[in-house]
C-alpha positions in Angstrom: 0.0 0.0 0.0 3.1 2.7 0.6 3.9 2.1 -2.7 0.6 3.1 -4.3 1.3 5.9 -1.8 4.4 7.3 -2.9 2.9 6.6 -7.0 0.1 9.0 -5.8 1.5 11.4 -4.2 3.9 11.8 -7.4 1.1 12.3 -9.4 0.1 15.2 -7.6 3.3 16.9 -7.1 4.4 16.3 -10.9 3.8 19.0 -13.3 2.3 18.2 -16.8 1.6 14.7 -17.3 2.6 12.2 -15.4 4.9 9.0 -16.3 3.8 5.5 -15.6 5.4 4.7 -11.3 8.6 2.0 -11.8 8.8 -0.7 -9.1 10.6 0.5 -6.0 12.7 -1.9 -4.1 10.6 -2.7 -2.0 8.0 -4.1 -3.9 9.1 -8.0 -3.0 9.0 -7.3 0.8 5.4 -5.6 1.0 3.5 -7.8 -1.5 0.7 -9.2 0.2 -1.3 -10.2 -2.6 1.1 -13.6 -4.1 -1.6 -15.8 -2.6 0.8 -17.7 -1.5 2.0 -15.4 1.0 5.6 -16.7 0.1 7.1 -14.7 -1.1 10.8 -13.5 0.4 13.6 -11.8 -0.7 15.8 -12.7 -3.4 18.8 -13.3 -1.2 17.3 -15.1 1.3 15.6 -17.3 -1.4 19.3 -18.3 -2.8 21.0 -18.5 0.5 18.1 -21.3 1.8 16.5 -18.9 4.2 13.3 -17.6 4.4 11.0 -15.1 6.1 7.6 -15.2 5.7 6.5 -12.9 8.2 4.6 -9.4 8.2 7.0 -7.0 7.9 8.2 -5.2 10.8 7.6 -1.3 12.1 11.3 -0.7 10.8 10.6 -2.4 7.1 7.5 -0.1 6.6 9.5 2.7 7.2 12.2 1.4 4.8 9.6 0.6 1.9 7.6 3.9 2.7 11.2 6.0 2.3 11.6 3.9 -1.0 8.4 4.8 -2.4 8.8 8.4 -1.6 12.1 8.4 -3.4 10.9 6.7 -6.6 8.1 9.3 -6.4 10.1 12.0 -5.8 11.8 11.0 -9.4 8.5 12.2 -11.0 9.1 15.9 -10.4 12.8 16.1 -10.2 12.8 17.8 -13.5 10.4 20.6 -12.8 11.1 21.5 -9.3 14.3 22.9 -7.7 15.9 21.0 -4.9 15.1 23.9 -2.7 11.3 24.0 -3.3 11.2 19.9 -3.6 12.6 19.9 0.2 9.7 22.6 1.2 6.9 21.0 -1.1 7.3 17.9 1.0 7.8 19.2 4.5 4.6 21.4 4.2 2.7 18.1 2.9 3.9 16.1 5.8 3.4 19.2 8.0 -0.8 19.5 6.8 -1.2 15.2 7.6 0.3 16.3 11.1 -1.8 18.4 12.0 -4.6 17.7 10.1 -7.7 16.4 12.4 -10.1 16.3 10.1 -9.3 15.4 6.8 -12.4 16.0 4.9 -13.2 18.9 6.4 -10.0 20.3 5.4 -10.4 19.5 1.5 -13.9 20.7 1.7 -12.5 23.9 3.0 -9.9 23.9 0.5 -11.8 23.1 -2.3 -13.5 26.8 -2.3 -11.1 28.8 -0.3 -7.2 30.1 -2.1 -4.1 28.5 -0.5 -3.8 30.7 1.9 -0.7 28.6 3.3 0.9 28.1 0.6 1.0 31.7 -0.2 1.8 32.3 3.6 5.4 30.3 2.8 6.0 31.5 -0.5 4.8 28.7 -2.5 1.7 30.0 -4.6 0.1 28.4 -7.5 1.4 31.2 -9.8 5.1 30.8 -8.7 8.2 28.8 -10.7 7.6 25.5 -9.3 3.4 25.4 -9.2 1.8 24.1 -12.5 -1.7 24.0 -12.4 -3.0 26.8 -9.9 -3.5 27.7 -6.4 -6.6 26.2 -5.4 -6.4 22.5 -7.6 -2.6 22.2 -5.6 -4.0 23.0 -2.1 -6.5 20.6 -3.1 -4.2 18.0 -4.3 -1.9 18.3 -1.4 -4.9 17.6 0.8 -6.5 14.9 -1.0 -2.2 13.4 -0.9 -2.5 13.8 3.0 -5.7 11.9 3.0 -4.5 9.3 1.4 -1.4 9.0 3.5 -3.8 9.0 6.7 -5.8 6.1 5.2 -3.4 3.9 3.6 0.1 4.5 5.4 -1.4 3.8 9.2 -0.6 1.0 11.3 -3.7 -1.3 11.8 -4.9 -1.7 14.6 -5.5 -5.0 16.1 -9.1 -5.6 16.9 -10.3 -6.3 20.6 -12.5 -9.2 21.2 -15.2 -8.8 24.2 -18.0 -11.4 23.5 -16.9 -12.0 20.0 -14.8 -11.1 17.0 -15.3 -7.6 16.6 -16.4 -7.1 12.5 -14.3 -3.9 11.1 -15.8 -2.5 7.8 -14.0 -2.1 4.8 -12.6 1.2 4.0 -14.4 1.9 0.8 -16.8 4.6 2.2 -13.7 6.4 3.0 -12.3 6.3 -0.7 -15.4 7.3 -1.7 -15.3 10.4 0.3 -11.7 10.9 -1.1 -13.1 10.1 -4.5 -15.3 13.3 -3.8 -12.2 15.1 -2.9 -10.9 14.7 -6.2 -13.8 15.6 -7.6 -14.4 18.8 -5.8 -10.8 19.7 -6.7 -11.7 19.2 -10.9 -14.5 20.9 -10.4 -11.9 23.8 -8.9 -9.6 24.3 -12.4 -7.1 21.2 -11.9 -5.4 19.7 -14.4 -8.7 17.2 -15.8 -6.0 15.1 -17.4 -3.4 14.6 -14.5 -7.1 14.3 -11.9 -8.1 11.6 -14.3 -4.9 9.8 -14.3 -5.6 10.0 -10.2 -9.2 8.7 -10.3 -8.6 5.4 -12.3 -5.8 4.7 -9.8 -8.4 5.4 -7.1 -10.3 3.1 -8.9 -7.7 0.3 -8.9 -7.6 0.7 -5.0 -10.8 0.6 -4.2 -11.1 -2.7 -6.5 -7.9 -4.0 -4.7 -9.2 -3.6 -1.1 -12.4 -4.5 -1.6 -11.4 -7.9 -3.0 -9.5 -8.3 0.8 -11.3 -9.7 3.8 -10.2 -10.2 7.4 -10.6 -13.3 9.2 -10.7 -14.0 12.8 -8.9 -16.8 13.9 -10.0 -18.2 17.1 -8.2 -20.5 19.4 -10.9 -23.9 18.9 -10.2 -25.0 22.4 -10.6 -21.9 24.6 -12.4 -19.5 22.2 -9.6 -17.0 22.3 -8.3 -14.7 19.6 -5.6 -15.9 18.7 -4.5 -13.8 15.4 -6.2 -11.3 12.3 -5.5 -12.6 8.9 -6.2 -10.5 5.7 -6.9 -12.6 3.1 -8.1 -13.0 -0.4 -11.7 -14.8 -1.0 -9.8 -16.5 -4.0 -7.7 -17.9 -1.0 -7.7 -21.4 0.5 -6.9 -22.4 4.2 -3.3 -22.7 3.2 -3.0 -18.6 3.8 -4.7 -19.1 7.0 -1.6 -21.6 8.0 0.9 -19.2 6.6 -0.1 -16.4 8.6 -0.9 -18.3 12.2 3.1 -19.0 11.4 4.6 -15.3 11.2 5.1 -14.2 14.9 4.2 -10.8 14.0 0.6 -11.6 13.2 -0.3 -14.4 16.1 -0.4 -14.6 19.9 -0.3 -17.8 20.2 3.0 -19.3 20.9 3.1 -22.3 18.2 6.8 -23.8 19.0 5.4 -26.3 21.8 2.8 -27.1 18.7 4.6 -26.4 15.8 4.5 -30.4 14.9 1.1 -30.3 14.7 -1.5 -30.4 12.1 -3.2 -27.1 11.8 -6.7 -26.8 10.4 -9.4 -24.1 10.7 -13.1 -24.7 11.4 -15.4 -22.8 9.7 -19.7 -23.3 11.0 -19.1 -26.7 10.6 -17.5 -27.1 7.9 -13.6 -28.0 8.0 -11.7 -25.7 5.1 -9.2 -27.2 3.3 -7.1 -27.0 -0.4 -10.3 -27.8 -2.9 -12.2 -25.3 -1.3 -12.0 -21.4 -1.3 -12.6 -18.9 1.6 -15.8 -17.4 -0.6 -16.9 -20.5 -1.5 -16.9 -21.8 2.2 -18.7 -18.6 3.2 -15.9 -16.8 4.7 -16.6 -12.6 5.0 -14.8 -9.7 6.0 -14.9 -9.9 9.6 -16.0 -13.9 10.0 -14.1 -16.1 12.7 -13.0 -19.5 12.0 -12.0 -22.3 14.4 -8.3 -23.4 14.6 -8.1 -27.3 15.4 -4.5 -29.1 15.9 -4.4 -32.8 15.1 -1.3 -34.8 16.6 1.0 -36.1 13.8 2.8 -39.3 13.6 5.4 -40.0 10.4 6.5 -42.9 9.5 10.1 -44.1 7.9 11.5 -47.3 6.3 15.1 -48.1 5.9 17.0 -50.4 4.0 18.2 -52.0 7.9 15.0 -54.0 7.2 13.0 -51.8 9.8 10.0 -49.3 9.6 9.5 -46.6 12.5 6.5 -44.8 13.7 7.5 -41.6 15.2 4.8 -39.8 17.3 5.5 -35.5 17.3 3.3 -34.0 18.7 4.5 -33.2 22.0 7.6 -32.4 23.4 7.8 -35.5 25.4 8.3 -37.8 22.3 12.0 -36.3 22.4 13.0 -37.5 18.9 12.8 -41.3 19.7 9.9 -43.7 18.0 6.9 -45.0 19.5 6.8 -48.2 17.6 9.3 -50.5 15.9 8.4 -53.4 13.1 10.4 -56.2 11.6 13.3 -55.7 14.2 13.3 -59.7 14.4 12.8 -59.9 10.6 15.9 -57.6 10.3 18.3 -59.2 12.7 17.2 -62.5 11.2 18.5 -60.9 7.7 15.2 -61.3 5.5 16.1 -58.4 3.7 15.5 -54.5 3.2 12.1 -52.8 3.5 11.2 -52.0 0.1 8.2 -50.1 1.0 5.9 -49.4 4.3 2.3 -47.5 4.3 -0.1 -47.0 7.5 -4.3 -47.5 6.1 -6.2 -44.5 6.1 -8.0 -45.3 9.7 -4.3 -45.6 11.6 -5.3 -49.2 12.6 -3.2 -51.2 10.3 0.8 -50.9 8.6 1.7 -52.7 5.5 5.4 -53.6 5.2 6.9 -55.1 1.5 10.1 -56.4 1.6 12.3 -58.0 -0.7 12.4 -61.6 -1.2 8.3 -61.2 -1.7 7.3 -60.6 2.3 4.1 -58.7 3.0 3.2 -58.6 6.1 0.2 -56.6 7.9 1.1 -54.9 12.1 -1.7 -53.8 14.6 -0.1 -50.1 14.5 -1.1 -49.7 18.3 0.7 -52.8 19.6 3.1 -53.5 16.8 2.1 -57.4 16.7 2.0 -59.0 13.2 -2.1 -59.4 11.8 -1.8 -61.2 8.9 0.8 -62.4 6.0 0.1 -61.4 2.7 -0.3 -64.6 0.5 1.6 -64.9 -2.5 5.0 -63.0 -3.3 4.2 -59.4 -3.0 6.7 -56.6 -4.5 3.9 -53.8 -3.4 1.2 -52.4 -1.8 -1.4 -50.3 -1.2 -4.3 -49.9 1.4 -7.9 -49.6 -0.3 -9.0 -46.2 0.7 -11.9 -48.1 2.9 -8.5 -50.1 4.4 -9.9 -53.1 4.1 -7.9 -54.6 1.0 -4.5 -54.3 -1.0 -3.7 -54.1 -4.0 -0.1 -55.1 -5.7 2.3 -56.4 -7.7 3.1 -59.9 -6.8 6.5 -60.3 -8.9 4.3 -62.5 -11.1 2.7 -61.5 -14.4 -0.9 -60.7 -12.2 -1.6 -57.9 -10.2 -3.1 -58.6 -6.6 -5.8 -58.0 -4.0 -5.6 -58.9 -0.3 -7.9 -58.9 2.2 -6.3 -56.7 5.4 -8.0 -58.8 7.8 -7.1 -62.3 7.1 -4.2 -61.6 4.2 -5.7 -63.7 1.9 -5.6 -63.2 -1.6 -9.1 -62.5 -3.0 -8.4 -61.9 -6.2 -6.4 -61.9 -9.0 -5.9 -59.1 -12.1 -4.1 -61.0 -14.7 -4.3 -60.8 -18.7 -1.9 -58.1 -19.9 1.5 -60.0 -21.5 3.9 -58.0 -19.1 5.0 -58.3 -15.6 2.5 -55.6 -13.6 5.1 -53.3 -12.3 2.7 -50.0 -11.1 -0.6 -50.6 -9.5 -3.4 -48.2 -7.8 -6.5 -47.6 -6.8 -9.2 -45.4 -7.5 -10.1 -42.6 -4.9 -12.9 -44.1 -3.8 -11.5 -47.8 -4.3 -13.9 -49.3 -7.0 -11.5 -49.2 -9.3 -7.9 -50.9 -9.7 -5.2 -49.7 -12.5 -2.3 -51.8 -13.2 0.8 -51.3 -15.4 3.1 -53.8 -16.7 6.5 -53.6 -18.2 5.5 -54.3 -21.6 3.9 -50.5 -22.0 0.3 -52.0 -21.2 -1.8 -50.6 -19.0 -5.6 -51.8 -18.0 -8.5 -50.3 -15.7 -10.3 -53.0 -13.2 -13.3 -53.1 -11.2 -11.5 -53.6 -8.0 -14.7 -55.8 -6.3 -15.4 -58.3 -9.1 -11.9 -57.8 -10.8 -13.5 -57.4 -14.3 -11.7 -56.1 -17.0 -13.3 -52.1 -17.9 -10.5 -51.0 -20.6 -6.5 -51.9 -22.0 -5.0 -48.6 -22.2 -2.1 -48.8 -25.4 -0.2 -46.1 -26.5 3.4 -46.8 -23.7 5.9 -48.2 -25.8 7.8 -49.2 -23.3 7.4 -50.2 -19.4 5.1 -48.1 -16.9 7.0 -47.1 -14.2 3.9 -44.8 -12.1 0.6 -44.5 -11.8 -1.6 -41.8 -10.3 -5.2 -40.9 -10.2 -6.4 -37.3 -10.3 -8.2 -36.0 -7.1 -12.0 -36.3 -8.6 -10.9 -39.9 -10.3 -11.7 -38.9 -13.9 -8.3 -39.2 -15.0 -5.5 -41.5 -14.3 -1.7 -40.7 -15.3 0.9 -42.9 -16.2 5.0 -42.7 -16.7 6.5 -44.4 -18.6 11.1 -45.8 -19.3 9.8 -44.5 -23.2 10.9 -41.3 -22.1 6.6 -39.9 -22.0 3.9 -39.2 -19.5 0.3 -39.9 -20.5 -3.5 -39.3 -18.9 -6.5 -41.1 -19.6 -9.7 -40.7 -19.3 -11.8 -42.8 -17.0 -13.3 -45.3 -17.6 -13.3 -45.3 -21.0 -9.7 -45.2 -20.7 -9.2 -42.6 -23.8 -5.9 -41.1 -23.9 -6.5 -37.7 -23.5 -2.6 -35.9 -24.0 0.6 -37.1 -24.2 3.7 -35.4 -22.0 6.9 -35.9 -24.2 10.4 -33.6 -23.4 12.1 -35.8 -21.0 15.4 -37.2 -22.1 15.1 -40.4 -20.8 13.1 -43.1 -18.5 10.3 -41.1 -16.3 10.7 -42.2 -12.3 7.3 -41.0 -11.4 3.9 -38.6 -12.2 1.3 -37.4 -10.0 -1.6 -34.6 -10.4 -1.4 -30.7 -8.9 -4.5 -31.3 -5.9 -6.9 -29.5 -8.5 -6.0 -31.6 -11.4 -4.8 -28.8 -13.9 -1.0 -29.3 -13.7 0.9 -32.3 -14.0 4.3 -33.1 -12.2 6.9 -35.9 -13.8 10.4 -36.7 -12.6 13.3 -38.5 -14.2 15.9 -39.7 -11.7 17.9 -40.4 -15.0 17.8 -37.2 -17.1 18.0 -35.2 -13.9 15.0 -32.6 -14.2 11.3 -32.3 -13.0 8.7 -30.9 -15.1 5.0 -29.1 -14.5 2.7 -29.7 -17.5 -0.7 -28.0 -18.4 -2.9 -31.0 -18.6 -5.2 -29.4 -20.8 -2.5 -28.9 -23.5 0.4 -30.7 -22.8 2.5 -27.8 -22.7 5.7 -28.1 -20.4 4.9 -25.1 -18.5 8.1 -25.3 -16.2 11.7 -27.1 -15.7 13.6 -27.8 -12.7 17.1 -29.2 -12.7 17.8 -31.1 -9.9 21.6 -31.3 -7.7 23.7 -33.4 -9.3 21.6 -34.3 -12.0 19.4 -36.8 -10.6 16.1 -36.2 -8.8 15.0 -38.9 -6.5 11.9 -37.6 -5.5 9.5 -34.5 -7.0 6.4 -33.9 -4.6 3.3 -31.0 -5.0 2.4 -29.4 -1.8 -1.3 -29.9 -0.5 -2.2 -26.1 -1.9 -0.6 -27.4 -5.3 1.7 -23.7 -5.2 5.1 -25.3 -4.4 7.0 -28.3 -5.7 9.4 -29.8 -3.4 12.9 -31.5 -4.7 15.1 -34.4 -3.2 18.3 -34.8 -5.6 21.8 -35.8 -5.5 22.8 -33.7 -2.6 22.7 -33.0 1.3 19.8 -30.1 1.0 16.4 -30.4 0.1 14.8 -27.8 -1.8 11.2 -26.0 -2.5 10.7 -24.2 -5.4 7.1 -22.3 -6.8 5.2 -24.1 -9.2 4.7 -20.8 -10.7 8.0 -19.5 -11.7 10.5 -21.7 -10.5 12.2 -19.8 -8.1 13.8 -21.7 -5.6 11.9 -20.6 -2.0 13.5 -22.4 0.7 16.8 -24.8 0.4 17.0 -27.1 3.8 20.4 -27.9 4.7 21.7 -30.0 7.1 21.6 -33.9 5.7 25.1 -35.7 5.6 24.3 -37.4 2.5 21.7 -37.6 -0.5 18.2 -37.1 0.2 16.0 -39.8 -1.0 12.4 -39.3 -0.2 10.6 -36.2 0.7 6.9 -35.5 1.8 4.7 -32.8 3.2 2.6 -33.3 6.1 -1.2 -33.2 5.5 -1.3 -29.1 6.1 1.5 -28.3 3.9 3.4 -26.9 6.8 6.4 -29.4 7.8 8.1 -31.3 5.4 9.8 -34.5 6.1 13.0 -36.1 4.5 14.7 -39.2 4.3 18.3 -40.2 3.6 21.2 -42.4 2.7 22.8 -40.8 6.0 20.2 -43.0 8.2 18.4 -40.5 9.1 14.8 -38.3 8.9 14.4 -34.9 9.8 11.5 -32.3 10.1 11.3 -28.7 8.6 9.2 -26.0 8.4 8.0 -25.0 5.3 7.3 -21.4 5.9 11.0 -21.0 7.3 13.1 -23.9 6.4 14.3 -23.9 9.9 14.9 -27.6 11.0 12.7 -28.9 13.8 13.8 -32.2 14.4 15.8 -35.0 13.8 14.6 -38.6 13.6 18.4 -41.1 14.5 17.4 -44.6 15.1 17.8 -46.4 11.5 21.1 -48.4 11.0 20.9 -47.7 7.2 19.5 -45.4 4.6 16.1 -44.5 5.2 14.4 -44.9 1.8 10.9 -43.4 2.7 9.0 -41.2 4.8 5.2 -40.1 5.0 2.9 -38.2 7.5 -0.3 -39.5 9.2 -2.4 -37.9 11.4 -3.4 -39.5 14.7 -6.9 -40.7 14.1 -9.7 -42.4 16.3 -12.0 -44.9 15.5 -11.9 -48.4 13.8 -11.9 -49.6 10.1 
């Protein structure tokens, strides 16, 4: 807002007509309108850290001096230095002591500048260019605007309830009379229409802002005041209840929780935004933690369960599987998932061992029969489905362990299998480039997907289940359409074999990795246009990963950092050092705000995504810790 500030108050200072305002540097610091509220500095951006807090008392002074200097640049030319200096001082003199603002230009708009001619600065001198009464008047309506937009906020007080605080638009109205009045007076009409289309844009721009209320969900406190866009989605909320300068709540005893914010009864999350939910200018939502748990597998043939939120976990795991299997040398956990209730983990090891743990007591349930070289929980958790190192694809029952059917009739070994988000159907790849759609209950055959030349190495469904993607070692990525299994576009720039694919959370971008040609791509999946690169450390990018808002992409490569970057442009936000070795996997917890990461160093540690500061370190594993994922602790029974 300074900055539209300092534009207008070179318009009115300017003689003749006014150039177009450049950028000051501030811009980066005070923009509050990225959405992703994300935004940082350059240098702190390329040096791996990152603040993403309100700016400070001392910063607005900074970007309010910068904004005055590149406004100041508009009448350099006409006015000497002398009058500049006194120009200025008797505008910041009038916003002192003005009390009443529109009195004043109401006053000013009918009477001569009396001041002005009292300090030897008339309308008809050297440095005036449009009149006596249309400068008072514009000095006035500059001191207004200086009153309205350049003031500290004021932090709302809550008796028996949020307290709702209009939007300022009556007041630009009023101002919008001001400029008015001062046309109406002689002013330049040209230079005073210039001003009222950018009085426009402001109004426009405020209106489209709306402050919510956040309230502590357990003792009804206030806990912070977020301003917000309606286009926005909880993930500002999160953001924001994570700058210091904005909450009152201390969040560090809490910071390994899940945040989420309750609005009526309705919980708001990434597919839904605040004016969709409801959410006006001066609502309250609820803020709810949930305890989180993560989970990491290592090639010492164990899997972890690590509960965080609290203090007195103190780094070390609540539950350990396979430690028998492991000492007995069975082999390495080649994958480990938890089903969506928290009552069950699925381990898959190598030599073909699937094996199902009561997550509470860590006792074995059930073995899975048949070789299994995969898995993954229905989203009921009540089956499996995998590969089974034979040419048929698998489904388990999670109770007993039995296999209750089987998915076989493509020519190829099924190397990538999945469900459906809402489990009734199963999609299975093979090695041989064929790919086929199931009904997961009867196991009947719905489509063969050709087109993959070569084997499919990932599958993933979009969020609403329309669309399924696959990627492929022939170098492309492809969607289909469900169920009809119509290939819809095909992805093709990657150099060589494609690791893995997955969908943005709204289904309009599409994110590959090769862990061969070293890069990560975002694709329009409307046109298949490659719509942004990313090179990854050392040429080799073991794992590629869309945050929960779908505005960041975060990067494990062939180094000891981890990096996030903006699906948008690129840029690299946050780099996370502190590893000893590669990272391998990486994952965002269910809010978006910690990141996890696993690596060949034999450990996992926890990050915050807003400020890349490290918040703990998971030691335990006695080899490289090949994955990691987030649940949240969750009650009832599946």
């Amino acid at each position: 807002m300074a900055q539209a500030v300092g534009m207008l108050i070179g318009i009115f200072t300017s003689r003749g007509e006014a150039p177009e305002p450049q950028p000051c540097k501030g811009d980066e610091l005070v923009s509050d309108d990225s959405g992703d509220g994300c935004t940082g500095s350059t240098s702190s951006r390329n040096t791996g850290t990152y603040n993403d807090t309100e700016p400070s008392d001392n910063s607005d002074k900074d970007v309010a001096v910068d904004s005055d200097v590149s406004s100041t640049r508009f009448f350099k030319d006409s006015l000497d230095a002398s009058k500049q200096k006194q120009l200025e001082q008797e505008s910041y003199e009038e916003i002192r002591q003005s009390q009443d603002i529109s009195k004043s230009i109401g006053k000013e708009a009918c009477t001569p500048d009396s001041s002005a001619e009292a300090n030897g600065n008339s309308g008809g001198s050297e440095g005036g260019s449009y009149g006596t009464s249309s400068h008072s008047q514009a000095r006035s309506t500059m001191g207004m605007l200086l009153g309205l937009f350049s003031s500290q906020p004021v932090q709302p007080v809550f008796d028996e309830g949020p307290e709702k605080t209009p939007p300022p638009s009556p007041q630009l109205q009023e101002l919008r009379q001001a400029v008015e009045r001062a046309e109406a007076a002689g002013g330049n009409s040209e230079l005073l229409e210039h001003v009222r289309a950018k009085l426009e844009e402001l109004e426009q721009e405020l209106e489209r802002d709306v402050k919510v209320h956040v309230m502590n969900g357990v003792s009804g406190e206030w806990a912070a005041t977020v301003r917000a866009r309606p286009g926005d989605t909880a993930s500002r909320l999160r953001e924001a209840m994570l700058c210091d300068s904005l909450s009152d709540v201390d969040l560090a005893e809490d910071s390994l929780s899940s945040i989420n914010f309750v609005f009526g009864t309705q919980m708001l999350d990434e597919s839904t935004t605040l004016a969709e939910a409801g959410v006006r200018d001066g609502d309250s939502v609820s803020l709810v933690r949930s305890p989180l748990r993560c989970l990491t597998a290592s090639f010492d043939g164990t899997v972890r369960l690590w509960e965080l939120n609290g203090k007195e976990s103190n780094g070390l795991p609540c539950a350990c599987f396979r430690e028998e299997a492991a000492l007995a040398g069975l082999g390495p956990v080649l994958s480990a998932s938890v089903s969506p209730g928290g009552q069950k983990l699925l381990t898959v090891a190598a030599g073909g061992e699937g094996q199902l743990w009561n997550v509470h007591t860590g006792a074995p349930v059930a073995a899975l029969d048949g070789p299994a070289a995969s898995g993954q929980f229905s989203p009921g958790g009540n089956r499996v489905l995998g590969s089974s190192n034979e040419d048929a694809a698998r489904i388990w029952c999670t109770a007993t362990g039995k296999c209750l059917r089987a998915l076989d009739g493509q020519g190829g070994e099924v190397q990538a299998t999945r469900f459906s988000p809402d489990g009734s159907l199963a999609f299975t790849g093979s090695n041989d480039g064929a790919a086929a759609v199931w009904e997961s209950r009867t196991g009947k055959l719905i489509a063969n997907l050709e087109g993959h030349s070569d084997s499919i190495k990932s599958v993933e469904f979009a969020n609403d289940g329309m669309m399924v993607a696959t990627a492929s070692a022939d170098c492309t990525a492809r969607v289909w359409a469900l169920p009809s299994g119509k290939c819809l576009q095909i992805f093709q720039g990657h150099a060589k074999t494609i690791s893995s694919v997955s969908f943005s959370p709204d289904g309009s971008r599409l994110l590959t990795a090769s862990a061969y040609d070293g890069t990560a791509r975002i694709w329009d999946v409307v046109s298949a246009t490659c719509t942004l690169i990313i090179p990854g450390d050392g040429k080799v990018v073991n794992d590629a990963v869309f945050s929960p808002c779908g505005q960041k992409v975060l990067l494990a490569s062939a180094s000891e950092s981890l990096r996030l970057f903006d699906a948008e442009t690129g840029e690299c936000i946050l780099t996370m050092f502190g590893h000893e070795d590669w990272v391998r996997a990486a994952a965002f917890s269910p809010d978006g705000t910690i990141i996890a990461s696993a690596s060949y160093d034999g450990s996992a540690r926890l990050w915050s995504s807003v400020t890349g500061q490290c918040l703990r370190t998971l030691d335990g594993h006695d080899g490289a810790v090949i994955s990691v994922s987030f649940l949240e602790s969750q009650a009832g029974k599946e």
